[in-house]
N, C-alpha and C positions, 0 to 999 in steps of 0.2 A: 520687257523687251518684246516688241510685235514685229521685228525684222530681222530676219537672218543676217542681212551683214552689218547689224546691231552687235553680232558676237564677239566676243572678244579673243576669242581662242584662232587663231588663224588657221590651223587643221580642218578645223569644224567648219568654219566658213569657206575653205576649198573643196571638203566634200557637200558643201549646200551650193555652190555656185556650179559645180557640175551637175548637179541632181537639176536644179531650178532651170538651168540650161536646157537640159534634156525637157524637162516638163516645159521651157517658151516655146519651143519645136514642137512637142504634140499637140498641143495647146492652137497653133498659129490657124489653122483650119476657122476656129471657132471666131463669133465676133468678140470686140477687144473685152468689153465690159462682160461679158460670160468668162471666157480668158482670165480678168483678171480676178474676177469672183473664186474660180478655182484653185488660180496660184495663190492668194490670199489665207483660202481655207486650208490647202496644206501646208502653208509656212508656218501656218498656227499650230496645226495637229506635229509639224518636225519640232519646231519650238520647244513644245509640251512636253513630248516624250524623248527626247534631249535632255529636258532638266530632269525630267521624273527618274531618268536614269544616270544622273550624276553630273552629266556633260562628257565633254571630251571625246576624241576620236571614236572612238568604238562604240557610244551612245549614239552619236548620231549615224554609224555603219548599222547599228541596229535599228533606230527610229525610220533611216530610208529604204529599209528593206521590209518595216511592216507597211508603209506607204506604196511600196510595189513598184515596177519599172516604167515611166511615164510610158516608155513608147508602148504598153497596153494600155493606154487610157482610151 
């Protein structure tokens, strides 16, 4: 799976659609192709630690908070 809303679980995909939201917002400053380099590489690193931690809601409350709050990017 290389895409969040690849996921099956709809929880996990409503906390990755507000997360990824927030990150298109901080994100928008920047040009498109740097932009999407970034959201790319983190989709990977929630992806990752999403499975490595089981899945399900509380995997990915924990994957987006090692990730950190976009609007500090």
């Amino acid at each position: 799976m290389s895409r969040w809303t690849e996921i099956p679980d709809p929880d996990v995909r409503s906390l990755l659609a507000g997360y990824f939201g927030k990150v298109d917002r901080a994100l928008a400053s920047l040009p498109r192709v740097e932009a999407d380099e970034v959201k790319t590489e983190l989709e990977a690193h929630a992806i990752e630690a999403i499975s490595e931690a089981g899945g399900g809601a509380d995997a990915a409350r924990h994957a987006l908070a090692q990730l950190g709050d976009p609007e500090q990017f």
